[in-house]
N, C-alpha and C positions, 0 to 999 in steps of 0.2 A: 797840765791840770793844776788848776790853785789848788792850795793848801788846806785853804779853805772848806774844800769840799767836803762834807761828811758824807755816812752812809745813810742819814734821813734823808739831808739832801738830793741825794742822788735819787729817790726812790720818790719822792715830791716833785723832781722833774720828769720823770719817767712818767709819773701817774698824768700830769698837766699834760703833757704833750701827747697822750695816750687819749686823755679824754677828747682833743679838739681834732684829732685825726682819726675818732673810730675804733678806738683798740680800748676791750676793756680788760681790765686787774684779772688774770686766771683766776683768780681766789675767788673772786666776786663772784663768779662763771660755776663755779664749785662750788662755793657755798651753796650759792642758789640752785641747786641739784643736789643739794647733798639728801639722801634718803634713795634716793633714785642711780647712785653709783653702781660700781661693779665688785665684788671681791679682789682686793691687790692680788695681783700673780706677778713675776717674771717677766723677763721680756721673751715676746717669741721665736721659738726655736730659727727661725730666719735670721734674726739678727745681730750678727757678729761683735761683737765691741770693740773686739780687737783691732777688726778691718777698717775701721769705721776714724775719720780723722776728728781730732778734738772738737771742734766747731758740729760736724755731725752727730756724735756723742750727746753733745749738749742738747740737739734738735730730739734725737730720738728716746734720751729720759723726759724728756717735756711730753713728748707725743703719749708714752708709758701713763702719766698724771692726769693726760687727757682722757683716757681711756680708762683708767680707773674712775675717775669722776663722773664717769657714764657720759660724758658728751661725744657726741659724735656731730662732726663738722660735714657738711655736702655741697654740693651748687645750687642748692635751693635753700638750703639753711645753713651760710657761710658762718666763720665764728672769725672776729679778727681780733687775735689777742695781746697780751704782754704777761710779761713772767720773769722775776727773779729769784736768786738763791740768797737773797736778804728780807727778810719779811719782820713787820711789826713785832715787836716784843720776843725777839729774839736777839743773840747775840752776834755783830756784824760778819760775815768773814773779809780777810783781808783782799780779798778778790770778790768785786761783786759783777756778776755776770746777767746783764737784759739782755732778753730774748722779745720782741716780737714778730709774731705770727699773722698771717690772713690765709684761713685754710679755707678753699672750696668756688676758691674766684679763680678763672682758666686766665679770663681776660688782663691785658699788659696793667690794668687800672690798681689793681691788687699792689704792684710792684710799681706802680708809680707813686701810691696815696703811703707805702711804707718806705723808699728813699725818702719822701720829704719827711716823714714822721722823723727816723732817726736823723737826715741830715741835723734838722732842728735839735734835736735833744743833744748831738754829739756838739754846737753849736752853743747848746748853753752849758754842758759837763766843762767844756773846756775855755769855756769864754773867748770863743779865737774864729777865725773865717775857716769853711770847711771845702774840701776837695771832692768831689763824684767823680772816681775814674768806674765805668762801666764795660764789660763786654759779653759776651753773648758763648757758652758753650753746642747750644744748641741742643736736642730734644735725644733720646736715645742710640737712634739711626746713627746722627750725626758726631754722636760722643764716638761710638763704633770707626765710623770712617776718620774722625781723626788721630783714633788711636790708633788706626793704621798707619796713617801717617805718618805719626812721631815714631813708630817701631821703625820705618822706613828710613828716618832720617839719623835717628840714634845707631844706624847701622850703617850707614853711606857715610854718616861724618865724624867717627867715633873717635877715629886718629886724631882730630884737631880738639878734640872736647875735653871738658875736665875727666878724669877714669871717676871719681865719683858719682859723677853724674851719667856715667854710663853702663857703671854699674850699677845702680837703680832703676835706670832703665828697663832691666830684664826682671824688676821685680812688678813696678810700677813706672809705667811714660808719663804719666800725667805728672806727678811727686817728681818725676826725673826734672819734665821741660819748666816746671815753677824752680825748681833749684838752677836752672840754667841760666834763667832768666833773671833770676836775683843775685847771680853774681857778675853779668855785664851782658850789656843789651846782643842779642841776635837776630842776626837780620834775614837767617838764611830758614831759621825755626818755621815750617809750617803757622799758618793762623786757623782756629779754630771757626773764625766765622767765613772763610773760602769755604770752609765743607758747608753750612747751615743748608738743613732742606727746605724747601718751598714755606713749610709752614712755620718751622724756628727764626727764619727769613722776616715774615711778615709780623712775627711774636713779638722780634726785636726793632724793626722799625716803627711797628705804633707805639710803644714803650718808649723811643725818642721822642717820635712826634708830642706824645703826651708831657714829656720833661721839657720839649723847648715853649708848650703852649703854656705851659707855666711857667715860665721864667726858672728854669731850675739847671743854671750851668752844668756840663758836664764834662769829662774825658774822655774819647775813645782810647781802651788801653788794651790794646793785641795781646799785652803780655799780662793780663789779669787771668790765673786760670782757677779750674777748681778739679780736685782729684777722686779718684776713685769712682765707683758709681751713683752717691747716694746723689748729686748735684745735677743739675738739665738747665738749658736757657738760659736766663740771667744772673750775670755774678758782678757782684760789685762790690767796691771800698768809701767808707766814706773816711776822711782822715779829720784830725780839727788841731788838737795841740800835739806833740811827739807824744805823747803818751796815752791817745784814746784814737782807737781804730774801730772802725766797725765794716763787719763782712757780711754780706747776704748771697742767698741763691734761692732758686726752685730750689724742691726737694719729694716730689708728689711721690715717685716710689717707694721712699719711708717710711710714708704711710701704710702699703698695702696691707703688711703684717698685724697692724694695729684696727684697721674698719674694714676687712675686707676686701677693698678695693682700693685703687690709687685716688687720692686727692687731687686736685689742684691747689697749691699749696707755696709760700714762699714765705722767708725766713730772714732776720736781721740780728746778729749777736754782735754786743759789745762790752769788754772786759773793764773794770776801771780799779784802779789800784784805792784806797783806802788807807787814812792811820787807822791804828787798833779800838777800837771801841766797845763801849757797853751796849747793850741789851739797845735796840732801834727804837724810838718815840714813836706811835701810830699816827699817821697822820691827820687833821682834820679836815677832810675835802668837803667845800660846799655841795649842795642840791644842784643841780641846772635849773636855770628859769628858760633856755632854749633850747631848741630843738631842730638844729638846723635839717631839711631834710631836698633831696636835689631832684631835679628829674631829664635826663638828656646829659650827654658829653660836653656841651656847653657850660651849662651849669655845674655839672662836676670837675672841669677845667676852674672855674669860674674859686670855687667852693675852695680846692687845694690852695689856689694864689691866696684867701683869705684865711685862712687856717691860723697863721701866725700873730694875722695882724691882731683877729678878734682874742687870742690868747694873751697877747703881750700888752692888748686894752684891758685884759679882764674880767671879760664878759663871761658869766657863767653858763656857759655853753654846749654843749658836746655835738656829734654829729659823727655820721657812718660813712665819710665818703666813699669806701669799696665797694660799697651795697648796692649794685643799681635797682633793685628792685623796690618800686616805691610801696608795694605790700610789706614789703619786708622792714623796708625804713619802718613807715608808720606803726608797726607792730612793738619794733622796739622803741618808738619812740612814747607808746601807752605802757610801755615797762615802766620806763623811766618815769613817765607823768609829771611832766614840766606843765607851767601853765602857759606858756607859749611854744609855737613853732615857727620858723622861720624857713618861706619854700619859696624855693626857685626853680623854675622850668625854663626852655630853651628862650622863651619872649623875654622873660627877664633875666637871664644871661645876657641878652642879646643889647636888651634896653639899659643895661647895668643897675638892676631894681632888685629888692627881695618883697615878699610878702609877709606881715607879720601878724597872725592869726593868733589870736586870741581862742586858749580852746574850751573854755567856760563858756561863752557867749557867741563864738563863731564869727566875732566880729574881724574882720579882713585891714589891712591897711598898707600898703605901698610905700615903700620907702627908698629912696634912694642908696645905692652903696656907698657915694660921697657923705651923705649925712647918717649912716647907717651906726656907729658907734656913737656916737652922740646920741640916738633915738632909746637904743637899747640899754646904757647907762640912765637914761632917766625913768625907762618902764624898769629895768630891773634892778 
């Protein structure tokens, strides 16, 4: 990480790369409900803190904030968000921890449209080329049958293995087989995705397909795990300079305690070290003058590979890629109240066109995606 980096900074990237991929400021999210909150309470009697590993911890005071705030996320009213423990006009801490969230999306789309979100951001935190190792734990059943596994194996092959690692074992397998695996490769270690059921199976390969139709390199890593129970289906690392990592997973059963019911729900935490600073500068984020909004898997394949470019042009922009519901787009895109929108459906994915709608006048215009930054630079 440069030296360079402050803790405005950091939260000025956060916000930029939040806004062109759909995740908005919790705060903003909060504010705008504030009156309509809950009474702060506790967390509930279900959930342990103890039990629960750092990175989970983190998820499930964030969820606590959400639920104070009186929002509640669903599959028909997703929320995709972002969240720090550094906020404007406050004093930095030496550890600033982003979180973002897309809670109430089932579909692999959620967990594709937020790897690239943070790939990018870990990308510009550390100024460096970034690593996607990806692997799959698989959905409850399957966490079940591979923990039998590694009971199986931590038992058959104990004589040859570190005693540390086997004595963890009997406390926690999961916590056991990551400590094994981090201190020299095993080849004989059961794999998490041999067990995948039918439907964690099919979770995890349209979540590839989705990554290679965007050009968005990756790793298979066998040995990528996640512990305990709050985690299911997809876990991943993305790495950029030695000193900024970032971990995701599912997480929908943390939820229950918090709405009632399990979410659909997935999660991205990344730590960044800081010098000491004074009290954060607020930031000055412009308005959007667009509105990008998609309709079809084409177009939201389409949408993700442009994410970056139209950010690193400048374009004051934002857009929902998670959301396939085009109600749902439009709705928040009358929150927002840009004076433009910019929509693509499968014909123009397919013709590599957008449309740019004028929403005062209704007037329409066809643009090509070769000449599409150029156009929008001079309307906006």
């Amino acid at each position: 990480m440069k030296d360079s980096l402050k803790p405005d900074d950091v939260l000025r990237r956060a916000h930029a790369v939040g806004t062109y991929y759909g995740f908005t400021p919790f705060a903003a999210l909060a504010a705008a409900n504030r009156g309509h909150g809950l009474k702060a309470t506790g967390y509930p009697p279900e959930i342990n803190l103890d039990a629960l590993d750092p990175v989970a911890r983190d998820v499930v005071a964030f969820l606590k904030q959400v639920r104070d705030a009186g929002l509640t996320p669903s599959t028909t009213r997703p929320l995709f968000m972002w969240h720090s423990n550094a906020a404007p006009g406050r004093t930095a801490p030496r550890t600033i921890t982003l979180q973002f969230h897309a809670m109430g999306v089932d579909r692999p789309i959620a967990d594709a449209v937020l790897i690239r979100a943070m790939r990018s951001l870990v990308a510009d935190l550390g100024k460096a080329e970034t690593t996607l190792r990806i692997n799959s734990m698989g959905d409850k059943e399957t966490r079940n049958r591979f923990a039998r596994e590694l009971t199986q194996f931590f038992r058959k092959h104990g004589a040859a293995l570190p005693p540390d690692c086997v004595t963890c074992a009997k406390r926690d397998v999961f916590e056991a087989a990551e400590m094994l695996v981090a201190g020299e490769p095993n080849d004989v270690m059961p794999s998490p995705t041999d067990h995948l059921s039918e439907m964690s199976r099919k979770h995890f390969e349209d979540l590839l397909e989705y990554l290679e139709a965007t050009d968005t390199s990756y790793e298979l890593a066998g040995d990528l795990l996640s512990r305990g129970t709050a985690w299911t289906e997809t876990c991943f690392e993305i790495k950029g300079d030695e000193h900024i990592r970032a971990w995701g997973s599912r997480y929908s059963e943390l939820t229950r305690p918090f709405f009632k019911a399990a979410i659909p729900s997935v999660t991205a935490v990344v730590r960044i070290q800081v010098p000491a600073q004074g009290a954060i500068t607020p930031a000055k984020n412009g308005k959007p003058r667009f509105v990008f909004v998609h309709i079809g898997a084409e177009a939201k394949r389409e949408s993700i590979k442009m994410a970056d470019t139209l950010r690193h042009a400048r374009i004051p922009m934002t857009q929902a890629i998670g959301i396939e519901s085009l109600s749902e787009q439009m709705r928040l895109a009358d929150g927002i109240n840009a004076p433009y929108l910019l929509i693509m459906g499968r014909k123009e994915a397919l013709e590599r066109s957008v449309i740019l709608r004028e929403r005062s006048t209704h007037n329409e215009t066809f643009i090509s995606l070769d000449t599409l930054i150029d156009k929008l630079k001079k309307v906006g």
